[in-house]
Each structure stands twice: as structure tokens, then as C-alpha cells.
C-alpha positions in Angstrom: 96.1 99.1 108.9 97.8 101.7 110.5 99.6 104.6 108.1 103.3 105.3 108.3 104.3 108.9 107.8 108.2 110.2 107.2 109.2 113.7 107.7 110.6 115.4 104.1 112.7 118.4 103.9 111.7 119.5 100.4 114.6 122.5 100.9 117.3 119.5 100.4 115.3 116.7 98.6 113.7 118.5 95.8 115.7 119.6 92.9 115.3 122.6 93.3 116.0 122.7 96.8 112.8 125.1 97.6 110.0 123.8 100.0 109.9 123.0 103.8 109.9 120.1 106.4 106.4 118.0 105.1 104.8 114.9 106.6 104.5 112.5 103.9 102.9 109.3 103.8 104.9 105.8 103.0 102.6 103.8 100.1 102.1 100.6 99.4 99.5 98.5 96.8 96.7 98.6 99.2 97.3 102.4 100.6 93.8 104.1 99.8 95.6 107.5 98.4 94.3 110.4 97.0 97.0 113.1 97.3 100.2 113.8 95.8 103.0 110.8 94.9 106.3 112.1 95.2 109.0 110.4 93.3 112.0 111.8 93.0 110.9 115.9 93.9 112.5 116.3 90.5 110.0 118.9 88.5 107.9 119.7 91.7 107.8 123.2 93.4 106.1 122.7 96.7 104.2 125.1 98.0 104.4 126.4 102.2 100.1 124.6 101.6 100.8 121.8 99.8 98.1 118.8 99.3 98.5 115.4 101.1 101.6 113.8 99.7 103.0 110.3 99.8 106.2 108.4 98.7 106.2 104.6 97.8 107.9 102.6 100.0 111.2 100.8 99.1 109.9 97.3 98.2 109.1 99.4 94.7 112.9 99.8 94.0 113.6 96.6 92.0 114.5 95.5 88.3 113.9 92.1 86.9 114.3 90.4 83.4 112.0 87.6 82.5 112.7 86.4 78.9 112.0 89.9 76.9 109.8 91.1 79.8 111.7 94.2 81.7 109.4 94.5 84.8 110.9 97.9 87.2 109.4 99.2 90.2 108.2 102.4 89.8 110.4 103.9 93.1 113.4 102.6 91.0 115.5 105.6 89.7 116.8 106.6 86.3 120.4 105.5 86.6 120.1 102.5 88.0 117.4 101.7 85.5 119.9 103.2 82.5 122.6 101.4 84.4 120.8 97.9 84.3 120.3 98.6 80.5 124.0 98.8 79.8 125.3 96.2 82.0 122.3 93.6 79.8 122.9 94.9 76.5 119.3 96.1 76.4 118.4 99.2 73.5 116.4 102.2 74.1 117.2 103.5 77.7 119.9 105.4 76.9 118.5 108.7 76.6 117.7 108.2 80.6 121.4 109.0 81.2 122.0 112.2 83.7 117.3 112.4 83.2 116.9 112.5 86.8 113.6 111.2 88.1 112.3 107.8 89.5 110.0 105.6 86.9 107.0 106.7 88.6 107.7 110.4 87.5 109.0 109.4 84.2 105.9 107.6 82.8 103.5 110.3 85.0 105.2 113.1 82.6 106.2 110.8 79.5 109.8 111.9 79.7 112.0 112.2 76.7 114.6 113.1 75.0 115.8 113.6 71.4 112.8 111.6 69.7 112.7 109.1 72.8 110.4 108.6 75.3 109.8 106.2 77.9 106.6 105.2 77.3 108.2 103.8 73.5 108.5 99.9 74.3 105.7 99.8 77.5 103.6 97.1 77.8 101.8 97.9 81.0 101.7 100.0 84.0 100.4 98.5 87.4 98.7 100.8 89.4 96.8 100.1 93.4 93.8 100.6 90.9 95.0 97.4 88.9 97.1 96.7 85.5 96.4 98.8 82.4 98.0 98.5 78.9 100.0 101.5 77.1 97.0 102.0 75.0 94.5 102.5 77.7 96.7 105.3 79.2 96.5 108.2 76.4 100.5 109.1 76.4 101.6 112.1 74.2 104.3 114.8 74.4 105.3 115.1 78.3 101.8 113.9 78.9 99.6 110.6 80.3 96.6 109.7 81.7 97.3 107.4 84.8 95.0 106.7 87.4 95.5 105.7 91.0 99.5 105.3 92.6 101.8 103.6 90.1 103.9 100.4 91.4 105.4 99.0 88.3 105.9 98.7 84.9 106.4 96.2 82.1 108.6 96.9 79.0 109.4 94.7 76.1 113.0 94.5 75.8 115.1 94.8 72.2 118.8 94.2 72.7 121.6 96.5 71.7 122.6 98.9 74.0 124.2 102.1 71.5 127.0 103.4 73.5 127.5 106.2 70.6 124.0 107.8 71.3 124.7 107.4 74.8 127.5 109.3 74.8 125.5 111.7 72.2 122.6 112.2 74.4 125.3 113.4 77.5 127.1 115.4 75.1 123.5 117.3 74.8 122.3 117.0 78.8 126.0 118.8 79.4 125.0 122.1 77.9 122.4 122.2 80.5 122.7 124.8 82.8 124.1 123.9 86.0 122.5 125.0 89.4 119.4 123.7 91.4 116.6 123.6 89.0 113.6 121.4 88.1 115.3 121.1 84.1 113.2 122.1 81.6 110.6 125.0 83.3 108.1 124.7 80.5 106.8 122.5 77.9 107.8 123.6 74.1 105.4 125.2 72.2 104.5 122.9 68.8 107.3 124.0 66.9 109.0 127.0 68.6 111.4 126.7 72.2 110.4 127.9 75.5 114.1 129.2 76.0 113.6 131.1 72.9 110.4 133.0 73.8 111.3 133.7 77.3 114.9 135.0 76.1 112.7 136.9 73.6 110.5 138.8 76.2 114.1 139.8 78.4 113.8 137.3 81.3 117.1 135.5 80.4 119.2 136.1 83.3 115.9 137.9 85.4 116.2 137.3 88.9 113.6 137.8 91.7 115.5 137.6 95.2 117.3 134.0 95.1 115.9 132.8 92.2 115.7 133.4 88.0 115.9 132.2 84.5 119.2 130.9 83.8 121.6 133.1 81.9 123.0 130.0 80.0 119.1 128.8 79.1 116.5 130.6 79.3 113.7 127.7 80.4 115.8 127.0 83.5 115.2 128.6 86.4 117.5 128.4 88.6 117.8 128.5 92.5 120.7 130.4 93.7 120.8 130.4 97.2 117.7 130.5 99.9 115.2 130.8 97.0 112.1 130.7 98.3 108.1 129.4 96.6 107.3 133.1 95.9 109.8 133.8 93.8 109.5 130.8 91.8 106.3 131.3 91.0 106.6 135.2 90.7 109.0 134.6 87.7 107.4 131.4 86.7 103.9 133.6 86.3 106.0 136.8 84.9 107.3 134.3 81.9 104.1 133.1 81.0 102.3 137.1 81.2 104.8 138.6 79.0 105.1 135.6 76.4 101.4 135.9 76.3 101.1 139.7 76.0 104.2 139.5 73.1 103.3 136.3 71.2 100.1 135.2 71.7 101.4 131.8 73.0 100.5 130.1 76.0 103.3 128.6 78.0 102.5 125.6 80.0 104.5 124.2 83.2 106.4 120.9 82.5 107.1 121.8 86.7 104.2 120.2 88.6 103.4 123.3 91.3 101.7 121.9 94.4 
């Protein structure tokens, strides 16, 4: 079967608005892949050499409810997913409110927030390498193991959609420093705050050329205007030196850099 290709200007789809004009390769369940899904561009920082990269195509944009069986496709994105849950009275999606990201990227990185996670009330993902079960796929914080492109997912559904932590949950995503970023920069360190240790080494508010660590957050960085790889990864590899050389802690990317 022939492959279909788009073109991708990363410069205006990624969240971050760095990259350039890629050829990237539409997906389906029997596309034999072995590069780089994109979802979403929402924590990525592409590279001007990135690897091969690919996008599922739109048939993996769907919800459906079967009985207590949430099945979503995993091009579906965030809001319409957190939207779905409020409109069925369904608990447990509201911390995806203003989480940007398709369900792809959201089980790839476990996303969370405030105790939650997404990977709390899976069943299953479905994969072009077939169907595996929560416990085959060794989630933890920000972190699984999922092989081959994923297409869908199965969630068992509890009803009672909380409105109060909802609004809670925005209340705590409005902080959030405003700006083109990928969020969160780095993982937490077990029981200490990226922001903290990066504000601790001077680098809250740093710049290099258009881009630099937040002033309002430290584990933000921030594009201001025309910010280009380089610097991204100039500051992102300045942050992780100095925390290094002051505290002894290794900072990981929660950003995938391709």
C-alpha cells in the first residue's frame, strides 16, 4: 500500500512553536512504523534532524460508550475527551481540563495532575502490535512502556462527574505561566520541585536569544518570539549542568527532544 505523507510546520503546530516545515507520515493499524508518533506536538522540541515521524490519521478521533466500557481513539484530544466526560456524568477525567495533548501522548507520558493520572481506570491499550492490558504496560510517574503505534484505549467508566474539583484543578492550571511552552520542562524530583531547583541555581527569568525559563515558573520555558532548537536546548542543558553541579540531582526531561 502506498504511504501518504502531510507537510508539518512544527513553528505553528507544536506548543512551543519551535521546529520547521517536516514531511510526516499519515498512520493507520497496518502502517509498519518505526519512527516518531506525533500527537498533539505538545511536550516535543523538534530538532532541524529529526527522526521519521508520523501522525495517525483521523478515523482515530472518536469516543464511544458501551455499557461501562469508554473506548477513545487515541488521535482524540483532551477537551473533547474532558468534554464527553461532563456532558455523560462520567468521574475521573476532570483533571484533563486546559491538559493539552491527544490520548496517544497522554497514556505515552502517563499524564497527571493533582494525584490523577490517566492511566487510573484503563483497561487496555490497542496498539498496530495488538491489544495489551494496563498491567502488561509498566505505568509509573510520567512514565510507560508501550510498544508499537497506539490506536485506542479502553477505560472502565464510574459515574459522577465533580464539577468542584473541576473547577479546583483550573483554579491550579491558571497559575501557569502563559506563553508558548511545552508545560512542565522537567520531571519532579522524588520529593523536591523542578521550578524550585532551577530558581535555586538563578535561571528563573534566564533567557538565551528568544527563549528562557519563565519568570512566573521556573520549569517553564518559554518561547518569546522566533525562538529557535538551539536555544531550547542550550538552556534546557544549562538547567540540568548547574542543578547537577549545586545539588547533586539529576533533572530529567518531561519534553521529548527529537
Amino acid at each position: 500500500m502506498a504511504k501518504i505523507y502531510k507537510e508539518i510546520d512544527f513553528s505553528k503546530y507544536s506548543s512551543v512553536k519551535i521546529g520547521g516545515v517536516e514531511k510526516v507520515e499519515i498512520l493507520d493499524e497496518n502502517s509498519e512504523f518505526n519512527g516518531f508518533v506525533v500527537g498533539g506536538a505538545n511536550n516535543l522540541l523538534i530538532s532541524p534532524n529529526p527522526p521519521q515521524l508520523g501522525i495517525l490519521s483521523d478515523k482515530f478521533d472518536f469516543i464511544s460508550l458501551d455499557g461501562d466500557i469508554l473506548k477513545i481513539g487515541a488521535k482524540t484530544k483532551s477537551a473533547k475527551i474532558y468534554n464527553f466526560a461532563k456532558q455523560q456524568n462520567l468521574a475521573n477525567f476532570e483533571f484533563l481540563k486546559n491538559i493539552p495533548g491527544t490520548l496517544g501522548g497522554l497514556l505515552t507520558m502517563n499524564a497527571g495532575l493533582m494525584g490523577f493520572e490517566i492511566s487510573q481506570n484503563l483497561i487496555s491499550v490497542c496498539t498496530n502490535k495488538g491489544e495489551f492490558g494496563k498491567d502488561e504496560l509498566n505505568f509509573a510517574y510520567r512514565h510507560s512502556e508501550i510498544k508499537g503505534i497506539i490506536l485506542e484505549a479502553k477505560f472502565r467508566v464510574s459515574h459522577g462527574f465533580n464539577a468542584l474539583l473541576s473547577d479546583e484543578i483550573a483554579k491550579k492550571r491558571a497559575n501557569q505561566p502563559r506563553g508558548a511552552s511545552f508545560g512542565s520542562c522537567f520531571k519532579n524530583p522524588g520529593g523536591d520541585s523542578a521550578g524550585r531547583l532551577i530558581e535555586a541555581v538563578g535561571l528563573k527569568g534566564f533567557r538565551v536569544g528568544g527563549c528562557g525559563f519563565s519568570e512566573a515558573h521556573a520549569n517553564f520555558l518559554i518561547n518569546y518570539g522566533g525562538a529557535t532548537y538551539f536555544e531550547a536546548i542550550t538552556l534546557i542543558n544549562l538547567a540540568k549542568m548547574r542543578v547537577k553541579a549545586e545539588f547533586g540531582v539529576d533533572l530529567h526531561e518531561e519534553v521529548v527532544i527529537l
